[in-house]
N, C-alpha and C positions, 0 to 999 in steps of 0.2 A: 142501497146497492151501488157499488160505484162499477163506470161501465168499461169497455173493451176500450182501448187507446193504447198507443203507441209515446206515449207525452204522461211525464209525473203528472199524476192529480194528488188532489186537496178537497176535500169536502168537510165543512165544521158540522158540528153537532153541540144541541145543549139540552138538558133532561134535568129537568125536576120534578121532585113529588117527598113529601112528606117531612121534609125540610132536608131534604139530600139535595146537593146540585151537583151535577156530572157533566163536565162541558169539555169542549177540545176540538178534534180533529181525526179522520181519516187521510192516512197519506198511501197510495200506491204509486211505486216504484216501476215502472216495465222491465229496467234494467235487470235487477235483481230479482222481479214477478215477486215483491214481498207485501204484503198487507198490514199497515202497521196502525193502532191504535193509541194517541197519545193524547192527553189532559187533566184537567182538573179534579182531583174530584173532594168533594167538600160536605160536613155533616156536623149539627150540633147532639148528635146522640152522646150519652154517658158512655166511654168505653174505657176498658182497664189501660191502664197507663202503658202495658206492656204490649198489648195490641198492636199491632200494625196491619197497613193496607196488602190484601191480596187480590187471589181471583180462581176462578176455576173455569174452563172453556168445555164447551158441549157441540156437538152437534144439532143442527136443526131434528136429529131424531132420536135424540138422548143419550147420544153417545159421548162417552167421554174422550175429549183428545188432550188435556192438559190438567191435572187431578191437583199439580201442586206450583201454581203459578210464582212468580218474584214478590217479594217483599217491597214495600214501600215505606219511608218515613213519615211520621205527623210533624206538621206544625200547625200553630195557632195563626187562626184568620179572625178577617177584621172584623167579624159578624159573633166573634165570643167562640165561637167549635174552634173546629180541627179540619186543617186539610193536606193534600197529600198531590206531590204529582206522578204522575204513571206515566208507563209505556210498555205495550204489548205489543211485539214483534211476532211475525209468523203466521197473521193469526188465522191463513187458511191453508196453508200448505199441506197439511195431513187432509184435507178436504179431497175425496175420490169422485166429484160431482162437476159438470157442466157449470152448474149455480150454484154454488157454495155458499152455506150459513152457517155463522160460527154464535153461539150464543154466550156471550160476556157476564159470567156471574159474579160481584162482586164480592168479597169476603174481608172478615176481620179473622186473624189468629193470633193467638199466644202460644209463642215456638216451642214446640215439644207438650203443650199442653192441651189447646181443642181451637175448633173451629166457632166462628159462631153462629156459623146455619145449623153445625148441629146443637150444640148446643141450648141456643135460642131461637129456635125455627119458626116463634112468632114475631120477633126482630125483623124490620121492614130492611132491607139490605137489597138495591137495586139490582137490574140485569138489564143486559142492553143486546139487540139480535144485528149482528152484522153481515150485511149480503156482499161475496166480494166479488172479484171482477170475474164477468160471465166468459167461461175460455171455449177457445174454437177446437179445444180436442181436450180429450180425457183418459188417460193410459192407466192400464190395472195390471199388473203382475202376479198371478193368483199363484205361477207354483214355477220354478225355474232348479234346474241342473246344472249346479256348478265343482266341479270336483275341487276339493283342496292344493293336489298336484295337479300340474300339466305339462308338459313338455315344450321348450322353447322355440321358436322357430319349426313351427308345426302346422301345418293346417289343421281344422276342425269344425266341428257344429257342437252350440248348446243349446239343448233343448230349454224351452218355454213357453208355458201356457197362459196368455195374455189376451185382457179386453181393450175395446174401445168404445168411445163415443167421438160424437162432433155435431158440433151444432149448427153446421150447411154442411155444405159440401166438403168432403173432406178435403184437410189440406195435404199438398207434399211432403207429407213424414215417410221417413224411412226406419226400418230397423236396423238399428247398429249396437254392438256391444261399448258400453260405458265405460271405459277402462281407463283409470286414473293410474297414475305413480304410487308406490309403495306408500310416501310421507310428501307427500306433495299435492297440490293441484293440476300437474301437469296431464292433459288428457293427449291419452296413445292413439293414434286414428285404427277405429278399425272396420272391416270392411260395411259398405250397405248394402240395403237387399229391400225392395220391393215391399211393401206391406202384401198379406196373404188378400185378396177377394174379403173376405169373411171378416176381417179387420174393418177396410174400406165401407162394410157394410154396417157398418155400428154393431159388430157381434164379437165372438171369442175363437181366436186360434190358436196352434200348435206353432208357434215361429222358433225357424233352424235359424240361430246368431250362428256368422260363419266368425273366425276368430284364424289368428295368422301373425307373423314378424316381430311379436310380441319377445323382449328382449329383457335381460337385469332377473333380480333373484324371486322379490313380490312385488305384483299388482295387486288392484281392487278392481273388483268385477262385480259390472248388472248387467240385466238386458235393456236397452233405452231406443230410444225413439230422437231422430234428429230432424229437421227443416236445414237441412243445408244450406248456412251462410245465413240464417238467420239465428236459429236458440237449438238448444237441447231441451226436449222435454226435461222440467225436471219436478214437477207436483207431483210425487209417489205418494202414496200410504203402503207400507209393507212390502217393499222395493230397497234392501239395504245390499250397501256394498259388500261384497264378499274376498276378503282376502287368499289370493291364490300362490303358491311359492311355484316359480317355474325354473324345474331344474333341465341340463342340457340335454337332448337326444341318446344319448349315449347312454346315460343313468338311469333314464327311464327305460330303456329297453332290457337295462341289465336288470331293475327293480320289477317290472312285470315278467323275466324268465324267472327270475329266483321264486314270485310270487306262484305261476303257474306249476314251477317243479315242487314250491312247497303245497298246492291243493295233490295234487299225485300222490304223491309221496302220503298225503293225509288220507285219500282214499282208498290206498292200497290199505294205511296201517289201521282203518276203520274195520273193515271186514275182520279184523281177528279182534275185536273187541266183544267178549263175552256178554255181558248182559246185556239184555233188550234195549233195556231204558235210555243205558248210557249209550248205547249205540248209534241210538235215535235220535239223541242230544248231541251227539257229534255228529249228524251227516243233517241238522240243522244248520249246525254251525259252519259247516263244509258249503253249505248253500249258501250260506249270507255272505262267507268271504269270497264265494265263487262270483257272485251278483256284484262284489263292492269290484272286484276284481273286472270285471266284463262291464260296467258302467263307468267304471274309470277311462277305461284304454275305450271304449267305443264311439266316448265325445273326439278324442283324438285320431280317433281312426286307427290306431294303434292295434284294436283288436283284433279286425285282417289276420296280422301279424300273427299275433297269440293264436290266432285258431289255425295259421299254417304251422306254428311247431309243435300244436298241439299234434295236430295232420301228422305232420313226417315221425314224430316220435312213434302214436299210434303203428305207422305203415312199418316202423323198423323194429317193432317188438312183434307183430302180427304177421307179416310180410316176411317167409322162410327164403323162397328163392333170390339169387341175388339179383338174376337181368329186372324184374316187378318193383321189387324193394329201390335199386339205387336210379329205376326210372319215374317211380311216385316223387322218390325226395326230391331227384334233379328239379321235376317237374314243378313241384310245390313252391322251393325256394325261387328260380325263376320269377314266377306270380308273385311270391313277395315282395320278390328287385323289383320286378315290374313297378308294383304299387305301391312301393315304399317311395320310387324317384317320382312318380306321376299323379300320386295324391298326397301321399302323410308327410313328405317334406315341402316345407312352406317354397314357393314359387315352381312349385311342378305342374299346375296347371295340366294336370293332363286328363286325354278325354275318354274316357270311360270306355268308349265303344274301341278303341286302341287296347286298352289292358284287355279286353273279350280278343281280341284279334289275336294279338301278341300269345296271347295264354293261350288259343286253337295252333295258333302255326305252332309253339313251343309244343305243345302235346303231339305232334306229327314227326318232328325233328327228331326227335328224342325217342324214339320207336325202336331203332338198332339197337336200344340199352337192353329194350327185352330179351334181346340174344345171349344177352353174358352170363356164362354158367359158371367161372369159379370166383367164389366172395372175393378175394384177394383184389384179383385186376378189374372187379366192378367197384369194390372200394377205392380205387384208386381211381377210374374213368370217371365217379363221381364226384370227389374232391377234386380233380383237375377242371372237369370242367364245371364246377361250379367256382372254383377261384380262377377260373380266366372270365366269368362272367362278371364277377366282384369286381376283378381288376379293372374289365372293359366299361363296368355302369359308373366306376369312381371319378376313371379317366374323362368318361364322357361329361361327369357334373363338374370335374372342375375346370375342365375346357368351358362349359357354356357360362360358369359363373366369372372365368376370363375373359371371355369375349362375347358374352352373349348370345351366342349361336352355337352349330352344333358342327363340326368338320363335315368335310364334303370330300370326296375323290383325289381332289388338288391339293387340298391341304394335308392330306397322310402324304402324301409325296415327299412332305418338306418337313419330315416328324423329326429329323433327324437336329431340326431346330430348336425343339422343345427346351433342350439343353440350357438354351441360353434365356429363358424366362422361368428356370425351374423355381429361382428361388422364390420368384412372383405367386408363383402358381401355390408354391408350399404355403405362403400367408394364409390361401384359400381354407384351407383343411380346417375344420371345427369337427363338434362330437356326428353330426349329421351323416358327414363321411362315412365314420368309424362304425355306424351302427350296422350298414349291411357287412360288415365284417364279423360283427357279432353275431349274425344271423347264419354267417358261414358256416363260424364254428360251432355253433350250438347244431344244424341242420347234419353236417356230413359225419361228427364222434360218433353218429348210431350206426355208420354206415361198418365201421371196423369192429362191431361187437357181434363176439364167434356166437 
């Protein structure tokens, strides 16, 4: 068992029995946390010319972690056999334990032909039991949500249901999502967050990766555990990186409308489908893409979203009178702006108990609308002031992304200066902007249908 340090070790080894000798070395790395296996290994047994040296790794509980280990060449030693040198790298990294043992079977094959433990299972053919170095924590990744698509420059959470162990006191690990570069090593920083109680506790929780700023076409994505400034966990078993394409704001907002008016659309044309069976199969199917639909947009917080234009469609096909009708939609889109600029776009930080505030005064304000008795001038009080609302939350994001702050009293005074930093201000505009514009027009077209 080689033990916990901070410093390369070296430990030799040498085994014999039946005219096998198996000799070398143990070498750990801290650097790289790598376990490596390398030496001699030497035998006068009769073996077919074509043979070569292998191996096969186990678990201390018979589990297989390496079925089809490297080849090695013979030559002729001084003793009249055959001997061979090796090196078995890795050799406990798939290991999910505090104490990990990896059990070293040695083997002979002829490639493409057989083994010779199975073959000759009374054939003496060594194994050697390796204990590696005893770690002060142990991360399991037993089921994790990560969608394919994600929207760039987005806040969110992905869900994960993750163990621990440690063996004292636990150390300062944090949860942070693992996010590397498309084709690179490059790792993206992204945010920490507290291990759960039940983590700390050597048990299994539900951990929300918050995730954000994340930039370019793919990443690779897990959920990982860090010791800031020291390592990145990084001994998984069953923890692989997931390829994610993150397209712009904009696109995603356009590809979850098109998505939700194609579930409608599917459910309206279900209900005339005659037979039972196929019926049934279809609003199966109507389920699954609704769930893939609502699991996607939910890690991004996106879904809000979808459920306010589910909302305002709902209230403008249901909703006859016009003051009820264009004061639900005013209402709805509002709390979208709201929660688009103060949660779903990355550095909105905003706080929760604000969007409830915001959303109560907005539900107050907006009370005169229920007066309006002819569609016409209610369609129209609702497009106006919903696109002065647009205009005012645009204005506002890209004043704070200019100057970091937000105007004050003194500063509308002197708006007439904007002029001369427009072209500044224009560099600002990406798809993020554009997307409550889309929500504009999607929100008020229901407001003009007779």
């Amino acid at each position: 068992m080689v033990g916990a340090t901070s410093e390369r070790q070296e430990l030799p080894f040498h085994a014999e029995a039946d005219g096998i000798v198996v000799e070398g070395r143990l070498t750990f790395d801290p650097v790289d946390q790598m376990l490596r296996m390398e030496g001699v290994y030497r035998t006068r047994q009769a073996l077919d010319p074509r043979a070569k040296l292998s191996y096969q790794l186990y678990s201390d509980e018979g589990k297989v972690l390496l079925a089809d280990g490297q080849r090695f060449n013979w030559r002729a030693s001084a003793d009249g056999g055959v001997e061979s040198d090796f090196l078995i790298k890795d050799l406990l990294t798939t290991q999910s334990k505090l104490r990990p043992v990896a059990r070293v079977q040695f083997n002979y094959v002829v490639e493409h032909e057989f083994w010779y433990r199975d073959r000759y299972p009374e054939l003496f053919i060594p194994e050697i039991a390796v204990g590696g170095v005893v770690r002060v924590a142990q991360f399991s990744v037993r089921w994790a949500w990560i969608p394919p698509v994600l929207p760039a420059q987005t806040e969110g959470v992905l869900p994960a249901w993750v163990g621990a162990e440690f063996a004292g006191k636990a150390p300062p690990y944090s949860a942070a999502l693992d996010v590397l570069a498309a084709n690179g090593p490059t790792r993206i920083e992204a945010p920490r967050q507290p291990l759960p109680p039940a983590l700390i506790l050597g048990g299994r929780a539900l951990v929300f990766y918050g995730f954000g700023e994340a930039t370019g076409r793919s990443i690779r994505v897990r959920p990982g555990f860090v010791w800031e400034n020291v390592q990145w966990f990084d001994l998984y078993r069953g923890n692989p990186y997931y390829r994610v394409l993150l397209i712009g704001p904009l696109e995603y907002a356009v590809g979850f409308t098109l998505g939700l008016l194609g579930l409608l659309w599917g459910w309206t044309g279900l209900r005339g489908v005659r037979p039972p069976k196929l019926r049934r199969a279809g609003y199966c199917l109507w389920g699954a893409l609704a769930l893939a639909l609502v699991a996607t947009t939910a890690v991004s917080l996106y879904l809000v979203l979808v459920v306010g234009l589910a909302l305002i469609w709902w209230v403008q096909r249901r909703v006859v009178a016009p003051g009820p009708r264009v004061y639900w939609t005013t209402w709805a889109f509002l709390v979208m702006l709201e929660f688009y600029w103060g949660h779903v776009n990355a550095g909105g930080r905003g706080l929760w108990i604000g969007t409830l505030l915001s959303a109560s005064l907005a539900a107050v304000l907006l009370l005169p609308l229920r007066s309006l008795k002819r569609p016409n001038w209610a369609a129209w009080v609702g497009t106006g002031f919903s696109l002065i609302a647009t205009l005012a939350a645009t204005a506002m994001a890209l004043y704070f992304a200019f100057f970091c702050d937000y105007p004050g009293l003194r500063d509308l005074l002197y708006a007439g200066q904007v002029g001369e930093v427009g072209d500044s201000v224009a560099t600002l505009i990406d798809q993020r902007h554009l997307v409550p514009w889309w929500l504009w027009a999607c929100s008020v077209v229901g407001l003009w249908r007779k």
